[in-house]
N, C-alpha and C positions, 0 to 999 in steps of 0.2 A: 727850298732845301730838300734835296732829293737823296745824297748818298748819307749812310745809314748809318754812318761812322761819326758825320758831325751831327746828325740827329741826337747820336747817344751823348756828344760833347756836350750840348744845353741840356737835355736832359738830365746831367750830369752835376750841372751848373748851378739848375732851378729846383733841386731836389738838394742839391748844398745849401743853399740860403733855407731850404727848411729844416735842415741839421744848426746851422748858427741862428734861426729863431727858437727852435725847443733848448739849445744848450743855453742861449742870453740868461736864464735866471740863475742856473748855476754858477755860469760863469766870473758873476757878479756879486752871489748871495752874498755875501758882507756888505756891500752898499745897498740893498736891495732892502734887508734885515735892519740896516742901522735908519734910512730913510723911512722905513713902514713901517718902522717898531715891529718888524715879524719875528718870529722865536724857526729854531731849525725844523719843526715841524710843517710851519704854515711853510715854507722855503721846499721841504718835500712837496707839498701837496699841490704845491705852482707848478713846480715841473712835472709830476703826473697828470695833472689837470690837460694840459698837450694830448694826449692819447688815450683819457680816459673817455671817451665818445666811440674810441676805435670798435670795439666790440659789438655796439649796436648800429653804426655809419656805416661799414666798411661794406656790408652788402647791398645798403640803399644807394652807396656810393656810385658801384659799380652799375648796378642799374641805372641811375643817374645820368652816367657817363655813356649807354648805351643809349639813355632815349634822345639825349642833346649830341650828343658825338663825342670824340676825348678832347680833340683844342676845346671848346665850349666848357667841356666841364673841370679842366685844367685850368683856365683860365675863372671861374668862380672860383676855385681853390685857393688859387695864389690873392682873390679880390677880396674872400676873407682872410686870409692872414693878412692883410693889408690891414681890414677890418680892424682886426684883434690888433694889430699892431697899433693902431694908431690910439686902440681904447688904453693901452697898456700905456703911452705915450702922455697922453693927454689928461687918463682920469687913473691919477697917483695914488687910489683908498684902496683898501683891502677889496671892498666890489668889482671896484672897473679892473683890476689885476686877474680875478676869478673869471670874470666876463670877458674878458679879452683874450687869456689863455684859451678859454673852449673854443672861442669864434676861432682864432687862430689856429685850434690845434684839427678842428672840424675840417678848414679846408687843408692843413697838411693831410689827412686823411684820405678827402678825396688823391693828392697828389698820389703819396704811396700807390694808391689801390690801379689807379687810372695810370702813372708813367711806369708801373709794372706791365703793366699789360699793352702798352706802347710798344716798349723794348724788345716785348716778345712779338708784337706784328711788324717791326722791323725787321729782326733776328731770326725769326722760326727761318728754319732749314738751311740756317749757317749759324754764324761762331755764335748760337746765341749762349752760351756757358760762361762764355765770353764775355758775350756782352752784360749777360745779368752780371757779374761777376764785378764788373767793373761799374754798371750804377747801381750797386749797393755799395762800393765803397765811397760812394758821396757822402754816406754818411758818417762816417768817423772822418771824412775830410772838414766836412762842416763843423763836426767838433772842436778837432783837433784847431780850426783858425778859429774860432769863439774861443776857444783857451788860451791861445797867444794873443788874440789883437785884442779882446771885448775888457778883460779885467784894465790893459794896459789905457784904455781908454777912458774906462770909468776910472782908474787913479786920475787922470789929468785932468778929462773935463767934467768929469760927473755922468750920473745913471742917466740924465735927460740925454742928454750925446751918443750915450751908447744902445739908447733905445732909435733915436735917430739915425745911429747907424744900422741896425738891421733894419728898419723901417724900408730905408734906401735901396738896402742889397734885395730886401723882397720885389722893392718896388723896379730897378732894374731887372728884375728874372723875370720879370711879368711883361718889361713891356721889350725884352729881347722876344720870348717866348711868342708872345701876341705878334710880334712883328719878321719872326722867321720860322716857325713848325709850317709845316702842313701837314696834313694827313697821308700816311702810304692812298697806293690806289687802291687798297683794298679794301679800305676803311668803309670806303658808299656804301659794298653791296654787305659786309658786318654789320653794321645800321641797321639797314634795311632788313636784315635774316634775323636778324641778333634774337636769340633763344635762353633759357635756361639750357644748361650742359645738361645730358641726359645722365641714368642712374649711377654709370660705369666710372664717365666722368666726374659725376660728384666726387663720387667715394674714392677718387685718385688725387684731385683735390685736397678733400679732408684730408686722407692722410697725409699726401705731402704739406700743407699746411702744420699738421702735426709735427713733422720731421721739422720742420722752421722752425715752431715753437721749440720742441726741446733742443733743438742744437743750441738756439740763441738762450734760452734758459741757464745752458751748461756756461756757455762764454759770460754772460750775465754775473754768476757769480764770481768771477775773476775780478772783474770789476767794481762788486755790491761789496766784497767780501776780502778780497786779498790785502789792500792797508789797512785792514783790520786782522787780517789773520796774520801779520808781520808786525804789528803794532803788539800782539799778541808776546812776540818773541823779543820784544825788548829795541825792536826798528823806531827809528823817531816818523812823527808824520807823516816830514817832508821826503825822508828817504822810502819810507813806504809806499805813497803815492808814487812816487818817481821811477819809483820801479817797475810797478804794473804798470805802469804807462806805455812802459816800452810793449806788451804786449799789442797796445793798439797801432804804435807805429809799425811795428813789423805786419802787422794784417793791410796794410796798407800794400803792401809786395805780394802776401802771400794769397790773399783773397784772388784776386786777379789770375795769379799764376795756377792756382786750383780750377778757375776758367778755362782757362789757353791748355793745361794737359787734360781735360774733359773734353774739350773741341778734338786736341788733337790725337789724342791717344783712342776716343769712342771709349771708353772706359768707368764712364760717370760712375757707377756702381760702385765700383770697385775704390777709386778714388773717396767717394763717401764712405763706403766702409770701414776702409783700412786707416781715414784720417782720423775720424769721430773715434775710433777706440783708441787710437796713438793717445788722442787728445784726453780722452780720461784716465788711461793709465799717467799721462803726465800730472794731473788734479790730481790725482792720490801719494804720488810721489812727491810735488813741491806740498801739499798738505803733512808731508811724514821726512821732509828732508832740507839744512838747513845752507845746501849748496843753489841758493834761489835765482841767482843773476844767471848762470850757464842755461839753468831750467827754463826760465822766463823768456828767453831768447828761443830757445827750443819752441816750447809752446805759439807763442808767436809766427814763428814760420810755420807752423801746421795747423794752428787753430784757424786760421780762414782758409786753409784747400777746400771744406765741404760746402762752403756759402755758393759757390756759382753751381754745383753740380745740385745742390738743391735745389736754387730758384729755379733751375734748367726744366724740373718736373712736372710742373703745371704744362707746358707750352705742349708736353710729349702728347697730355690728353684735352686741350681743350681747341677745339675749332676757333679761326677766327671770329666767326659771329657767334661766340658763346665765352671768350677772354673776359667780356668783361665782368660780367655775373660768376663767372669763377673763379677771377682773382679776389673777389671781393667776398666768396667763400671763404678763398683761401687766409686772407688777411685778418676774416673775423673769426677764424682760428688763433692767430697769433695775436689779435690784442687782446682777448678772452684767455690765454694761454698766459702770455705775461703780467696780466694784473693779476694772475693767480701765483705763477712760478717764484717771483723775487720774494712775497713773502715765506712762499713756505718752505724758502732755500732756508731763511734766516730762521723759523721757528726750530726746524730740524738744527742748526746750529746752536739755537739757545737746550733743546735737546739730548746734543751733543756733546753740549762742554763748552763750545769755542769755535772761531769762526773757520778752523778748520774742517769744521762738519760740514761747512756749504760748499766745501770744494767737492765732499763726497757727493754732497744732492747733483750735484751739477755734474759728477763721473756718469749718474745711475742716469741722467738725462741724458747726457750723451750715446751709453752705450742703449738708448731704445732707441736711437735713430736708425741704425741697422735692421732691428726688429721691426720697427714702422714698414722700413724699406721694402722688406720682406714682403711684409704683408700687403704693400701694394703691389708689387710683381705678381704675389702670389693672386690675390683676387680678380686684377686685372685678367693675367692670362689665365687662369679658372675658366673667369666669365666669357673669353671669348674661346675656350675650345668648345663652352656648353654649347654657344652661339655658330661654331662651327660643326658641331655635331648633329644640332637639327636642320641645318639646309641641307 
């Protein structure tokens, strides 16, 4: 498997099935709940449980995947969700649920950290805007089919079935993956060099990790916060859900297309800028306006332009034999960033009044992504006129 286009299709694929193994608990929580006797609380903490590892993995990850290579270390990835899967499967207590999530959510981690940094040694110095653009929307694809197929399944045949079913979908992505990736040809001599990213790199890194964090922090509350902040105005549940919903579908087009005019227009910048503030002037408006369906459609087509011109940042500053160690900077920014952000969207909301207050947290997160931005253009090219000034 050589051309670069169906590389990104499995990785696409294999990065899906770890969207519909972290959603299975959701998807399902009323059989889950009734089965385990668990209350809404223990039902949160199974789905955080997934990515609560991410913050202290994500750099051991990356080195990880530098000392073994990336198939090798993609492949223990997918062999613990396997893992986890099967403990979640097999041993029905409240333990083997807590046990099985982390093992599971461990190697989703390495995945994230390591098919990030695949994408970009495939892509660097084409559509990779593009490309990032389009495998991060696996994962609201993987949702979005755990929402339709996994509840439909647990009504007919039960939680045991539908844990059988992700088990499946992992265990196909593993052994497609196992049985068609290779490595680009670059990958030997990255191995072989493979470094920490020097000081310059770090700190473009961090920030743009930081830019990933608050972007998705802002979009975050859309989703934590808006059938409750319409629940708020007298919306039933069902119509409340339904409607933010539509915000994920349309990211679906819009993520991607935020790609394709980054690639093509050379404009990432600007693109990031000009979206991320659209986007928080619209949080403050559907937060203060009760014309929600027009807005939420709006929102949607513009709240995923900034995802590919983000992920696009890293690739700008990190060397092939330094991707890995610095995507795994970069990641343990953003799972340290969002176990902190969803709570404190919601406390400032209980602060607030109402959960229209987390539309505002989620404005003030949006418009630092600019500012972040800034600030790495600005340090970056600092550092290297100082750099050009002493030779």
């Amino acid at each position: 498997m050589r051309n670069r286009w169906t590389v990104l299709a499995l990785l696409f694929f294999v990065r899906t099935t770890m969207a519909l193994q972290f959603q299975s608990v959701a998807a399902v929580a009323p059989l889950i709940g009734e089965q385990l006797t668990l209350g809404l609380s223990d039902i949160g903490l199974l789905i955080g449980l997934y990515f609560a590892p991410g913050g202290v993995l994500a750099l051991p990850g990356g080195a990880f995947g530098r000392r073994v290579g990336d198939r090798i270390a993609v492949l223990v990835g997918l062999a613990l969700m396997l893992v986890g899967g099967a403990i979640v499967l097999l041993e029905p207590s409240w333990f083997g649920q807590i046990i099985g999530r982390l093992i599971a959510g461990t190697g989703g981690i390495l995945l994230n950290v390591l098919m990030t940094k695949m994408v970009a040694d495939w892509f660097a110095g084409h559509e990779i805007a593009t490309a990032m653009a389009v495998f991060i929307n696996s994962w609201p694809c993987g949702i979005a089919v755990s929402l339709l197929v996994l509840p439909a399944i647990g009504a007919t045949y039960g939680l045991f079935t539908v844990n059988v079913v992700v088990l499946s979908t992992v265990n196909l992505a593993a052994l497609l993956f196992a049985g068609l990736y290779r490595n680009p040809a670059s990958s030997a001599a990255s191995l072989a060099e493979g470094t920490m990213p020097d000081r310059d790199a770090v700190i473009a890194v961090l920030l743009a990790g930081g830019i990933w964090t608050a972007y998705n922090m802002g979009f975050a509350m859309v989703f934590s916060f808006g059938p409750a902040m319409l629940s708020e105005r007298g919306w039933s549940a069902t119509a409340a859900g339904a409607t933010i919903s539509i915000v994920l579908w349309l990211t679906v087009l819009s993520v991607p297309l935020g790609g394709f005019l980054t690639d093509y227009l050379k404009r990432g910048d600007l693109i990031l800028t000009c979206a991320c503030i659209a986007f928080a002037a619209l949080l403050a408006v559907i937060s203060r306006n009760d014309a929600v369906v027009p807005l939420v459609v709006v929102l949607g087509l513009l709240s995923g332009l900034p995802a590919g011109p983000i992920m696009s940042l890293p690739a700008q500053y990190l060397k092939p034999s330094t991707r890995a160690l610095g995507m795994g900077l970069f990641y343990t920014v953003f799972y340290i960033g969002m176990l902190i952000g969803p709570p404190a969207g919601g406390r400032y909301a209980n602060w607030a009044g109402g959960a229209a207050g987390a539309f505002h947290f989620g404005m003030f997160m949006l418009l630092l992504c600019p500012i972040l931005l800034a600030a790495l253009r600005y340090t970056t090219q600092f550092r290297s006129n100082l750099i050009g000034r002493k030779i």
